[in-house]
N, CA, C and O atoms as a Tinker XYZ file with bonds, in Angstrom:
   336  protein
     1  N    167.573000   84.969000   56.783000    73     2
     2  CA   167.724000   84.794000   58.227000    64     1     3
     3  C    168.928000   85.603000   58.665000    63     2     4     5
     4  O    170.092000   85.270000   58.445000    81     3
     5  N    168.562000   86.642000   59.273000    73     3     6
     6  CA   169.970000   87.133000   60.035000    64     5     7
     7  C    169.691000   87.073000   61.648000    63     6     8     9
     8  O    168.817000   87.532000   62.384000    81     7
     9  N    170.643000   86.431000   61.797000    73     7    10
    10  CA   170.894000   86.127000   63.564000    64     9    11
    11  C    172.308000   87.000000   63.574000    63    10    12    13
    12  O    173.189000   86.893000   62.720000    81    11
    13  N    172.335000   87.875000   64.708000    73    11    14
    14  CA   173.741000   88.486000   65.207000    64    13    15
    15  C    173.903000   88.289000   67.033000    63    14    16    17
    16  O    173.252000   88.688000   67.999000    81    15
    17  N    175.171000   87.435000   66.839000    73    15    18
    18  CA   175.800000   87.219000   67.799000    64    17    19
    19  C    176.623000   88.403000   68.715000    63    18    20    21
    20  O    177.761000   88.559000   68.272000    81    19
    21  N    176.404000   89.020000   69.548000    73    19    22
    22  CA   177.180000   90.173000   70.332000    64    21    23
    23  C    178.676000   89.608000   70.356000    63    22    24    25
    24  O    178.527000   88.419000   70.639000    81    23
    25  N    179.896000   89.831000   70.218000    73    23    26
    26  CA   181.283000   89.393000   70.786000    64    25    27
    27  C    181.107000   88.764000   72.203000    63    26    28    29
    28  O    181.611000   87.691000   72.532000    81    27
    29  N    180.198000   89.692000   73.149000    73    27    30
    30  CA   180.548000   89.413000   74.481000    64    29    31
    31  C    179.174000   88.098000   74.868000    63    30    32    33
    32  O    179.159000   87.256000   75.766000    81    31
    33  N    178.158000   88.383000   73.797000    73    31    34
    34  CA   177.539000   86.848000   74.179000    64    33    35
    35  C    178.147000   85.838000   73.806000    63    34    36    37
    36  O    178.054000   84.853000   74.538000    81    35
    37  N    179.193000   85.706000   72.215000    73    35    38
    38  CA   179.963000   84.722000   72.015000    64    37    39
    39  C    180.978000   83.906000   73.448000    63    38    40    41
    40  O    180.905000   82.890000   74.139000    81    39
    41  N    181.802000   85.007000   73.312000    73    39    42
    42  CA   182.298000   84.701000   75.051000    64    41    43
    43  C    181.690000   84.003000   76.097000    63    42    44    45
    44  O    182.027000   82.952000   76.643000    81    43
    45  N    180.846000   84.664000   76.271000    73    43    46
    46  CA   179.908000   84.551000   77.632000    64    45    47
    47  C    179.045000   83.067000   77.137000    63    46    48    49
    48  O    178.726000   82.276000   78.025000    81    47
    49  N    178.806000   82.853000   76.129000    73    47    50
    50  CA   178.190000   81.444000   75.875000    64    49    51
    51  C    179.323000   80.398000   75.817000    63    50    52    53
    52  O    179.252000   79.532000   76.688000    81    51
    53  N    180.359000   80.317000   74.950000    73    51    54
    54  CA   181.665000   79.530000   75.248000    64    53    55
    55  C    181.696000   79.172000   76.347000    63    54    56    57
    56  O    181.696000   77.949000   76.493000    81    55
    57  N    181.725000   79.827000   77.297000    73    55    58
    58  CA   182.227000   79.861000   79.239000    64    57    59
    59  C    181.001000   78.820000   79.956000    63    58    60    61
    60  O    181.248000   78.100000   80.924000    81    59
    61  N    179.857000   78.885000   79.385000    73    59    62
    62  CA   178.640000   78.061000   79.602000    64    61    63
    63  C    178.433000   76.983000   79.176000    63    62    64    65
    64  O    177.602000   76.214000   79.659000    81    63
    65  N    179.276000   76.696000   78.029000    73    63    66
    66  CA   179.356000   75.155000   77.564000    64    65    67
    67  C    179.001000   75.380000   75.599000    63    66    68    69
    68  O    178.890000   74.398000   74.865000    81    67
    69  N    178.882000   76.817000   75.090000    73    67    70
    70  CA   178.931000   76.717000   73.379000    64    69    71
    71  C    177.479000   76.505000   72.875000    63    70    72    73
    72  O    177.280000   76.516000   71.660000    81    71
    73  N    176.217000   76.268000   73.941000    73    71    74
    74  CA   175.486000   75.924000   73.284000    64    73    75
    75  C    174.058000   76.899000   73.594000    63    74    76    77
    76  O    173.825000   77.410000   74.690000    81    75
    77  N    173.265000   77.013000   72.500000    73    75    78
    78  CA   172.120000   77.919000   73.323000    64    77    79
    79  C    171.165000   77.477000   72.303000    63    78    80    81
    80  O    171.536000   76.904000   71.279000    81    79
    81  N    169.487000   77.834000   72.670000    73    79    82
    82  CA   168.596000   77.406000   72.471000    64    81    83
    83  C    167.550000   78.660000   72.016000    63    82    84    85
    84  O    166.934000   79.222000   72.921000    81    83
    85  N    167.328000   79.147000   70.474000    73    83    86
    86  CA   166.199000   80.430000   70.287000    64    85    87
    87  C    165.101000   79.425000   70.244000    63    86    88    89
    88  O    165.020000   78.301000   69.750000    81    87
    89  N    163.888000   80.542000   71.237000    73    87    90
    90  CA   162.680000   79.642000   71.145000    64    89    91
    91  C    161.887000   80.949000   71.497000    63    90    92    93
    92  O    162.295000   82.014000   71.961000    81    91
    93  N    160.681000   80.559000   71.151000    73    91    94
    94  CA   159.215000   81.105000   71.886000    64    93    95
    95  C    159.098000   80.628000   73.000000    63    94    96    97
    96  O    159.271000   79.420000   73.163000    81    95
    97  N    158.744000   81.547000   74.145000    73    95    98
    98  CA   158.359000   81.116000   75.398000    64    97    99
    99  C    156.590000   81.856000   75.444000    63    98   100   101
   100  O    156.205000   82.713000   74.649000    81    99
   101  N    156.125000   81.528000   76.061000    73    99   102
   102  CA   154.488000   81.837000   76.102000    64   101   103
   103  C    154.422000   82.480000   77.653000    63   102   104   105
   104  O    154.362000   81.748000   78.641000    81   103
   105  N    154.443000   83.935000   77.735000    73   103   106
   106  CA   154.038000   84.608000   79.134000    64   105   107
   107  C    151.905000   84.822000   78.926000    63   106   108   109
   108  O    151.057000   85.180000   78.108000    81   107
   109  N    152.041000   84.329000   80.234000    73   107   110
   110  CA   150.676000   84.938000   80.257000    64   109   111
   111  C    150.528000   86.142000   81.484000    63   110   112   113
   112  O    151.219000   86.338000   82.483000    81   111
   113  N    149.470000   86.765000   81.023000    73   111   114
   114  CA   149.192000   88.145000   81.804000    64   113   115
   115  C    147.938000   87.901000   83.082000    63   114   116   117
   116  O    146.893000   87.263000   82.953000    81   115
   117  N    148.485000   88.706000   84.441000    73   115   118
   118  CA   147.636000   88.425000   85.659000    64   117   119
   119  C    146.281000   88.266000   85.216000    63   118   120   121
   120  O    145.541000   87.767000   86.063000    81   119
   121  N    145.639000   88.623000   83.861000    73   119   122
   122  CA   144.134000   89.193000   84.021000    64   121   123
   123  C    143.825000   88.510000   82.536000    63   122   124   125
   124  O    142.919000   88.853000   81.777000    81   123
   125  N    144.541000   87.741000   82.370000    73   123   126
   126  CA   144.570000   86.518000   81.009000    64   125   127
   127  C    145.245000   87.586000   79.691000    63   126   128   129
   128  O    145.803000   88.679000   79.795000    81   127
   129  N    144.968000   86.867000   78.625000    73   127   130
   130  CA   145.910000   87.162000   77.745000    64   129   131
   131  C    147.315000   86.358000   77.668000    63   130   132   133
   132  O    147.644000   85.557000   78.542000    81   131
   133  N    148.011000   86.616000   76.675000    73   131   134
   134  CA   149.121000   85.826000   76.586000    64   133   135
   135  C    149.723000   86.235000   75.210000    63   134   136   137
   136  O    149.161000   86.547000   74.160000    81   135
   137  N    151.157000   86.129000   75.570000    73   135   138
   138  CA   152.215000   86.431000   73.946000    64   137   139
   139  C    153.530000   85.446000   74.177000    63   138   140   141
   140  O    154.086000   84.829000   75.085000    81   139
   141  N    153.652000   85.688000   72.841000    73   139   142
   142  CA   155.096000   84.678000   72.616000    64   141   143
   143  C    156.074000   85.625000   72.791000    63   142   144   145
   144  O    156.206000   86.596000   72.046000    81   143
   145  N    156.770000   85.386000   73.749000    73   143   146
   146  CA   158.406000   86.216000   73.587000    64   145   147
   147  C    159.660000   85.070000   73.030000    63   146   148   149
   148  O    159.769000   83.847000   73.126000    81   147
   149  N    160.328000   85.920000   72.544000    73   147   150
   150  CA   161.365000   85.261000   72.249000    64   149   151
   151  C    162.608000   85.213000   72.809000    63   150   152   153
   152  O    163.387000   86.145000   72.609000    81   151
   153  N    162.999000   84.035000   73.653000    73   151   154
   154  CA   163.707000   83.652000   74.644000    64   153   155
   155  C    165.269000   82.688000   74.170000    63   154   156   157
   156  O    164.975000   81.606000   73.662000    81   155
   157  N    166.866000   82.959000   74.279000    73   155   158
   158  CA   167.578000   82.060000   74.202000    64   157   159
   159  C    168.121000   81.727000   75.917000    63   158   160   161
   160  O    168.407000   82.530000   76.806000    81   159
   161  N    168.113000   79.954000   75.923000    73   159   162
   162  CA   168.418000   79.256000   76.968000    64   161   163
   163  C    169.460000   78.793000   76.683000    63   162   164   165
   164  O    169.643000   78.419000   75.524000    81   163
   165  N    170.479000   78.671000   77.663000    73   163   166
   166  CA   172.002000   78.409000   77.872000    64   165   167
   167  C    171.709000   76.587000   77.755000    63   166   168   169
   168  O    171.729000   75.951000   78.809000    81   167
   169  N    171.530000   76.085000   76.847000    73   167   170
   170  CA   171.051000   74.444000   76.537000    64   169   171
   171  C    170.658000   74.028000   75.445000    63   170   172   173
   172  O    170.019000   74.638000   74.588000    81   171
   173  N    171.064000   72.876000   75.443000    73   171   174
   174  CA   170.724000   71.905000   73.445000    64   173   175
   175  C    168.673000   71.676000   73.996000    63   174   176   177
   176  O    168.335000   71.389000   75.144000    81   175
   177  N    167.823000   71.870000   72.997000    73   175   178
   178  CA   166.512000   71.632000   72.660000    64   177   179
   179  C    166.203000   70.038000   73.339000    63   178   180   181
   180  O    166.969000   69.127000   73.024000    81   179
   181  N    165.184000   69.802000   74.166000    73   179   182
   182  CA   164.854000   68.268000   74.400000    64   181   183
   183  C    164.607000   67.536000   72.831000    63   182   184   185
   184  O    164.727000   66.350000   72.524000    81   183
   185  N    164.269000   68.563000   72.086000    73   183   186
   186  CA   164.195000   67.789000   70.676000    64   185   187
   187  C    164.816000   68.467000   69.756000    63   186   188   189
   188  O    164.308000   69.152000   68.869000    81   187
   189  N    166.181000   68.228000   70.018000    73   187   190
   190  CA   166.777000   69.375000   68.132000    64   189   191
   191  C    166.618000   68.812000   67.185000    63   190   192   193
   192  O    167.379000   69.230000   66.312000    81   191
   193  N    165.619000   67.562000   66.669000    73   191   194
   194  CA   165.268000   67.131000   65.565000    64   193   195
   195  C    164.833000   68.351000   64.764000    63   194   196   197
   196  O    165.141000   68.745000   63.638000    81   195
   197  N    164.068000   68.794000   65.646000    73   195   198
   198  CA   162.596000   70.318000   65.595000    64   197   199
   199  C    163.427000   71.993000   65.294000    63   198   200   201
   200  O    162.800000   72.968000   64.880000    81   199
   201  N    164.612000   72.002000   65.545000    73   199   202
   202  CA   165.080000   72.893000   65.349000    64   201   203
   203  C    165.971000   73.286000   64.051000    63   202   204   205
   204  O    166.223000   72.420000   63.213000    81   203
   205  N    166.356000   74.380000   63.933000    73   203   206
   206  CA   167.688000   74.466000   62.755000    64   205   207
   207  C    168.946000   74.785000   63.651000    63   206   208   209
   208  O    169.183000   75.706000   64.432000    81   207
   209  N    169.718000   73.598000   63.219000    73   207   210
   210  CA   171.232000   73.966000   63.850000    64   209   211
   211  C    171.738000   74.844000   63.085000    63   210   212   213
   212  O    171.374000   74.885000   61.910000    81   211
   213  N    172.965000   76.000000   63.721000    73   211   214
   214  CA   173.996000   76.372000   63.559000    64   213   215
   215  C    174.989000   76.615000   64.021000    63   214   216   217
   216  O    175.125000   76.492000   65.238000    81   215
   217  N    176.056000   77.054000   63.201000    73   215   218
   218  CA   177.641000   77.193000   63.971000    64   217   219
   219  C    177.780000   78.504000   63.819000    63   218   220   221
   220  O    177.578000   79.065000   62.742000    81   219
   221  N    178.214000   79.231000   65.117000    73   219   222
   222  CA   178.655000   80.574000   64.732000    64   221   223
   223  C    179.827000   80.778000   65.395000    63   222   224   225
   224  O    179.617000   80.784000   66.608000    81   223
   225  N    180.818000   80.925000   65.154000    73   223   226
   226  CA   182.194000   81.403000   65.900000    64   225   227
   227  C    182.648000   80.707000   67.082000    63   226   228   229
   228  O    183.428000   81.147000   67.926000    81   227
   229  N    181.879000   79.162000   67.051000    73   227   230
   230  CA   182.544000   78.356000   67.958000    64   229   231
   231  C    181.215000   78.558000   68.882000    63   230   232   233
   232  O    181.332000   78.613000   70.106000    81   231
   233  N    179.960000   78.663000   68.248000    73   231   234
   234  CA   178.741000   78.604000   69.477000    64   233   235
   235  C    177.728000   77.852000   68.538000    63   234   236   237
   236  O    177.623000   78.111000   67.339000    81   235
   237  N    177.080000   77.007000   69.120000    73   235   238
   238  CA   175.862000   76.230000   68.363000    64   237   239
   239  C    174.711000   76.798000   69.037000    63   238   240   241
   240  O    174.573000   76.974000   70.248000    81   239
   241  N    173.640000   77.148000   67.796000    73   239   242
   242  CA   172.794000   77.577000   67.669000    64   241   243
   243  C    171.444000   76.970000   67.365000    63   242   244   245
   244  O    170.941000   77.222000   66.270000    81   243
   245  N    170.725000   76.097000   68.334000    73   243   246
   246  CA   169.534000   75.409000   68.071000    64   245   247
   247  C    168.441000   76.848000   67.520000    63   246   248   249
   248  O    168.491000   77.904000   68.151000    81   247
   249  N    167.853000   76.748000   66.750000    73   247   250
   250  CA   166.822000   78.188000   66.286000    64   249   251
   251  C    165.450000   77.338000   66.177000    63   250   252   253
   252  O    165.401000   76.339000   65.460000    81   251
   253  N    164.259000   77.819000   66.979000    73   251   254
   254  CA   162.942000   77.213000   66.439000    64   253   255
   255  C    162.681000   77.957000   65.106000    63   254   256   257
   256  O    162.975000   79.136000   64.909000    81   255
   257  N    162.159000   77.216000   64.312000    73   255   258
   258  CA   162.299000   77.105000   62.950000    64   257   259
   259  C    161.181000   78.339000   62.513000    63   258   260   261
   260  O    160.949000   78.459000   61.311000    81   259
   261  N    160.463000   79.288000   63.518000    73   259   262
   262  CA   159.460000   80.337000   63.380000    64   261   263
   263  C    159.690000   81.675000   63.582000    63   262   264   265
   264  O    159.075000   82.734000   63.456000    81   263
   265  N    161.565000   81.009000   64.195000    73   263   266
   266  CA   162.110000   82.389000   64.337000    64   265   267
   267  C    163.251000   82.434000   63.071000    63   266   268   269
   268  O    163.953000   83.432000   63.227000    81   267
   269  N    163.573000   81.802000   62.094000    73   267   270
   270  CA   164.102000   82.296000   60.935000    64   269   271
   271  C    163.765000   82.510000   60.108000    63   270   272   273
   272  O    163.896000   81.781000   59.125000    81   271
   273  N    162.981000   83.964000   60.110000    73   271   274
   274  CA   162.564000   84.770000   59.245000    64   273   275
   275  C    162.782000   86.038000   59.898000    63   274   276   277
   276  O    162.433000   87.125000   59.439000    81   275
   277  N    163.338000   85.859000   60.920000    73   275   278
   278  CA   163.159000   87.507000   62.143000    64   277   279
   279  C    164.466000   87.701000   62.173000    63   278   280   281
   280  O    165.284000   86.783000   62.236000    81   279
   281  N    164.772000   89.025000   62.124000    73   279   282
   282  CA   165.652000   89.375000   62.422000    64   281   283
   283  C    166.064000   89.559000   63.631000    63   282   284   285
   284  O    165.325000   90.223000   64.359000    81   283
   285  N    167.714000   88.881000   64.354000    73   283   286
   286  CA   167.384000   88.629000   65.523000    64   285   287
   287  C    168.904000   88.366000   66.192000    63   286   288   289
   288  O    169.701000   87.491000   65.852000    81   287
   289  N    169.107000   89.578000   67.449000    73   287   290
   290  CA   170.404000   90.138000   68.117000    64   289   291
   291  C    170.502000   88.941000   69.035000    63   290   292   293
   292  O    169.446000   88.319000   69.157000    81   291
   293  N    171.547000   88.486000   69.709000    73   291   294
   294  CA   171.753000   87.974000   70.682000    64   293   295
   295  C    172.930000   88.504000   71.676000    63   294   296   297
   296  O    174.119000   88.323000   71.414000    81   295
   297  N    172.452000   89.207000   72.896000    73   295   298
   298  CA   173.396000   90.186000   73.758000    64   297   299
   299  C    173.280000   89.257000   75.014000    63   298   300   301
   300  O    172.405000   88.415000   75.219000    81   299
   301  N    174.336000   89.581000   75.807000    73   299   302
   302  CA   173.785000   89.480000   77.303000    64   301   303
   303  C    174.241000   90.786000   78.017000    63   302   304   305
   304  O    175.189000   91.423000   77.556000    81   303
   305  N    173.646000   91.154000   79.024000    73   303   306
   306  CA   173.774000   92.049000   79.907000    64   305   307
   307  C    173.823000   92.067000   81.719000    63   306   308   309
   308  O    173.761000   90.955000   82.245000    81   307
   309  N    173.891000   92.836000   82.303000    73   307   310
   310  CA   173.879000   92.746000   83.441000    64   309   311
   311  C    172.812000   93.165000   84.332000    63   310   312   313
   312  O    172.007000   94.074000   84.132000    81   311
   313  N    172.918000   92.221000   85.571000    73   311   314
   314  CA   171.803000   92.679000   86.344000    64   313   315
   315  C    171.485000   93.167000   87.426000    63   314   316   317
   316  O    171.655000   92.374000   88.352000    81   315
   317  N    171.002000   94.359000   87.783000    73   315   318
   318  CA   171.203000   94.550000   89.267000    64   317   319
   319  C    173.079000   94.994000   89.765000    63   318   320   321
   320  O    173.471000   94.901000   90.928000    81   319
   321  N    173.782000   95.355000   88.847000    73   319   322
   322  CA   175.006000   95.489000   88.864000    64   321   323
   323  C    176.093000   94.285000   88.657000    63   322   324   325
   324  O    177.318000   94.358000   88.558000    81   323
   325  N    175.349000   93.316000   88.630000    73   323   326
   326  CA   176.183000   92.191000   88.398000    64   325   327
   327  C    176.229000   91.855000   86.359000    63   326   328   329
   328  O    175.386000   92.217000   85.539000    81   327
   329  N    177.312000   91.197000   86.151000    73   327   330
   330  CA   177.779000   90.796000   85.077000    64   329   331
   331  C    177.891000   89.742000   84.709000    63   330   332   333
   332  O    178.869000   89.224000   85.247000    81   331
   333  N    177.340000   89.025000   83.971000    73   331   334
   334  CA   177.780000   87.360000   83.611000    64   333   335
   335  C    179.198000   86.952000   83.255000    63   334   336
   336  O    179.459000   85.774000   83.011000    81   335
């Protein structure tokens, strides 16, 4: 399992409360179809029984348990000119 934390998402998650959530989210397409993307939410899991905790540099890391096998960045960026 390698998960990499950006410096500036470490930061930027601290400032939000330390905690975030890797999961599958399910988009579906105007004309059907559908895929799993893989989504982290600034929040502890309604069920972290279901998840794998971790600690990384002072940030907890709920991981759905389908994403540790993937190799997998965690950045944030800006939008529209704005910055978190």
């Amino acid at each position: 399992m390698a998960i990499e934390v950006s410096d500036r998402a470490r930061e930027w998650l601290k400032r939000k409360g330390g905690v975030v959530t890797l999961c599958y989210s399910p988009r579906h397409g105007c004309c059907g179809g559908r895929v799993n993307i893989a989504v982290a939410e600034v929040r502890a899991p309604d069920a972290p029984e279901r998840y794998t905790r971790l600690e990384c540099d002072g940030v907890v890391l709920y991981i759905d348990p389908t994403l540790l096998d993937h190799g997998l960045r965690l950045d944030v960026e800006g939008f529209l000119g704005l910055r978190p």
